[in-house]
C-alpha positions in Angstrom: 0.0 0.0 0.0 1.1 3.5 -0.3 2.6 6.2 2.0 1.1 9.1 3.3 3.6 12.6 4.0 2.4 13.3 7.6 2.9 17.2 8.0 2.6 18.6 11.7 2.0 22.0 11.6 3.3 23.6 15.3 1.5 26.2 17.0 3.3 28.4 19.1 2.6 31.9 21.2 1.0 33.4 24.0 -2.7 32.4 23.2 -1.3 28.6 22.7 -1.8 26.9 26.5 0.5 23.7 25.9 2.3 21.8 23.0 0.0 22.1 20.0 0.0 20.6 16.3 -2.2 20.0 13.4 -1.7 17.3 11.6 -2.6 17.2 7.5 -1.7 14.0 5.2 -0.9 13.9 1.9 -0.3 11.5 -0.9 3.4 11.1 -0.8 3.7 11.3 -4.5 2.8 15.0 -4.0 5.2 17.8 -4.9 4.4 21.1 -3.0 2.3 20.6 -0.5 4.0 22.4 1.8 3.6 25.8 -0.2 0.0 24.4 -0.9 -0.5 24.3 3.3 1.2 27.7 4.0 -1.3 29.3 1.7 -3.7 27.6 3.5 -3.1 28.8 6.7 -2.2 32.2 5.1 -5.7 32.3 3.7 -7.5 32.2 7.4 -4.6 33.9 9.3 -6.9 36.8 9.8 -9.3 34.9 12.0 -6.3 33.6 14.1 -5.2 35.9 17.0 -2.1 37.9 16.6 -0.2 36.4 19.0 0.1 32.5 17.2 2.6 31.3 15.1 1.7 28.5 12.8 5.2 26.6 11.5 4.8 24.4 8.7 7.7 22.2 8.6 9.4 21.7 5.1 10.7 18.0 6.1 8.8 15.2 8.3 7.5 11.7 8.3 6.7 8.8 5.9 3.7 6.7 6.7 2.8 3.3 5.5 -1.0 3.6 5.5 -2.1 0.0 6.1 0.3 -0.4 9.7 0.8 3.4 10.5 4.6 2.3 10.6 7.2 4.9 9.8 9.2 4.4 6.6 11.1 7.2 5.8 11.0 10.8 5.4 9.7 13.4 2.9 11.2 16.6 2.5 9.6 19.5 0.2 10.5 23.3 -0.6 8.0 25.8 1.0 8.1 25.2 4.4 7.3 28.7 6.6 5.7 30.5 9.4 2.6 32.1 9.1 1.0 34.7 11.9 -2.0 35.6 13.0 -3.6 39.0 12.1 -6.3 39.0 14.3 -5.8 42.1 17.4 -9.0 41.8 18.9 -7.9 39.0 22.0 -9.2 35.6 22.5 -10.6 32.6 24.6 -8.6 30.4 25.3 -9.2 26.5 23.9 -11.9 28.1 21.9 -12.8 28.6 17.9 -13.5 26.8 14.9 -13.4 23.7 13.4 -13.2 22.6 9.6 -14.9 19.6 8.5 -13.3 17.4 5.4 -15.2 14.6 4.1 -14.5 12.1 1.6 -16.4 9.2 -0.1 -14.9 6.5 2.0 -16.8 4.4 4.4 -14.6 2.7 6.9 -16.5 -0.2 9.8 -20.2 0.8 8.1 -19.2 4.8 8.6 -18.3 8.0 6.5 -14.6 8.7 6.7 -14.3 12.1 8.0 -11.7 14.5 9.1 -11.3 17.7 11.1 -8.6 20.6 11.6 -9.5 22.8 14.6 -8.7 26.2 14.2 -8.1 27.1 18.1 -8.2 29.7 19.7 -10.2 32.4 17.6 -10.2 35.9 17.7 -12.8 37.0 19.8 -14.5 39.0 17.4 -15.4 36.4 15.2 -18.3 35.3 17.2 -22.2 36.4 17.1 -23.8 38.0 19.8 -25.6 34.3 20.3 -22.0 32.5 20.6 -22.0 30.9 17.2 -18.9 31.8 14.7 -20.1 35.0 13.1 -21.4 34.4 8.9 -17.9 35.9 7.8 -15.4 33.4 9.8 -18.2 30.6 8.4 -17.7 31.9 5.0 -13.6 32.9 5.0 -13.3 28.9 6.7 -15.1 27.3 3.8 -13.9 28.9 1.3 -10.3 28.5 2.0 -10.9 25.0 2.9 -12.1 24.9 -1.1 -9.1 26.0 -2.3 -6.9 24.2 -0.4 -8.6 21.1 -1.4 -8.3 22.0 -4.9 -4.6 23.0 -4.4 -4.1 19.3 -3.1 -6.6 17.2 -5.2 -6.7 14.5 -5.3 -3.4 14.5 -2.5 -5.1 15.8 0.4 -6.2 12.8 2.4 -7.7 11.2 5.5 -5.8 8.6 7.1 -8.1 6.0 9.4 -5.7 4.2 11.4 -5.2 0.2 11.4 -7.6 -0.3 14.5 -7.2 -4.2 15.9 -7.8 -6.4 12.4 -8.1 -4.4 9.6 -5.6 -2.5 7.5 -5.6 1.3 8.1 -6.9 2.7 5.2 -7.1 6.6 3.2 -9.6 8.3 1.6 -9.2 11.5 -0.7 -10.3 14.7 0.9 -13.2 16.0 -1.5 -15.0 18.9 0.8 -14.0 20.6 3.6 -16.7 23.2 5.0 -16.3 25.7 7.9 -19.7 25.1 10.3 -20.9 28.2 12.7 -20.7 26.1 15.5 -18.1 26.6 18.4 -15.6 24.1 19.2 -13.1 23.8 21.8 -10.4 21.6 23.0 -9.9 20.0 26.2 -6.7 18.3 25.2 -3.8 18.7 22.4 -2.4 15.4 21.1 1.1 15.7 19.7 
């Protein structure tokens, strides 16, 4: 089975409580993803507080997709930082989250994905708590683009779980909803 480039993208800066990373994966056959995910980021910086520093690393690991074993490295040119813009303050462990789906069904389910975009600037929420209709709109349509930067190379990676093989699915929407979300906990 094929690899997958595992890219952690690093968050760093005041409004970051603890080690945090977002993890994307990609087709390794790919070339330029890592420009591809800086523009990304780039494209919703403005709805990330001023005081975060996204790192998207220009080198990382090779994953075998059917036993999530590490089998070398990838390395790609386009690698950078990319800052916030938002001034307005935050809440801590608080903000948005995209969804990506694919057509994959995994165990009788969707396959499905998410990239939290935590913490938000405060003033991209409604006076009834939701993310205001801009955020909703900037999210979606940068998670759009970024898809079709990366087709069909974005993907989500299930992991082996027990019997079956783990298994990855091509990332074919990605939408923004208005709903909060938070996190209690940052894997890295």
């Amino acid at each position: 089975m094929a690899n997958l480039a595992r890219v952690r993208c690093t968050l760093n800066g005041t409004a970051i409580v603890g080690p945090a990373v977002t993890t994307f994966y990609v087709d390794e056959a790919a070339t330029g993803f890592t420009a591809d995910i800086v523009t990304f980021w780039d494209g919703i910086k403005g709805l990330i507080p001023n005081t975060v520093q996204i790192v998207v690393p220009s080198t990382g690991d090779l994953i075998d997709v059917a036993n999530g074993e590490i089998t070398g490295t990838w390395s790609e040119v386009g690698g950078d930082d990319v800052i916030g813009t938002d001034p307005t303050g935050w809440v801590e462990g608080v903000g948005a989250r995209i969804k990506w789906e694919t057509s994959g069904i995994r165990n009788g389910r969707r396959v499905r994905g998410s990239t939290f975009v935590v913490p938000l600037g405060v003033q991209h929420f409604d006076s009834a708590g939701k993310l205001d209709a801009a955020a909703v709109t900037l999210g979606t349509n940068e998670a759009t683009a970024f898809i079709g930067l990366l087709t069909p190379a974005l993907r989500i990676w299930s992991r082996p779980n027990g019997g079956p093989n783990g298994q990855s699915n091509e990332v074919i929407a990605g939408t923004m909803p208005d709903a909060v979300s938070w996190l209690r906990s940052r894997r890295t």
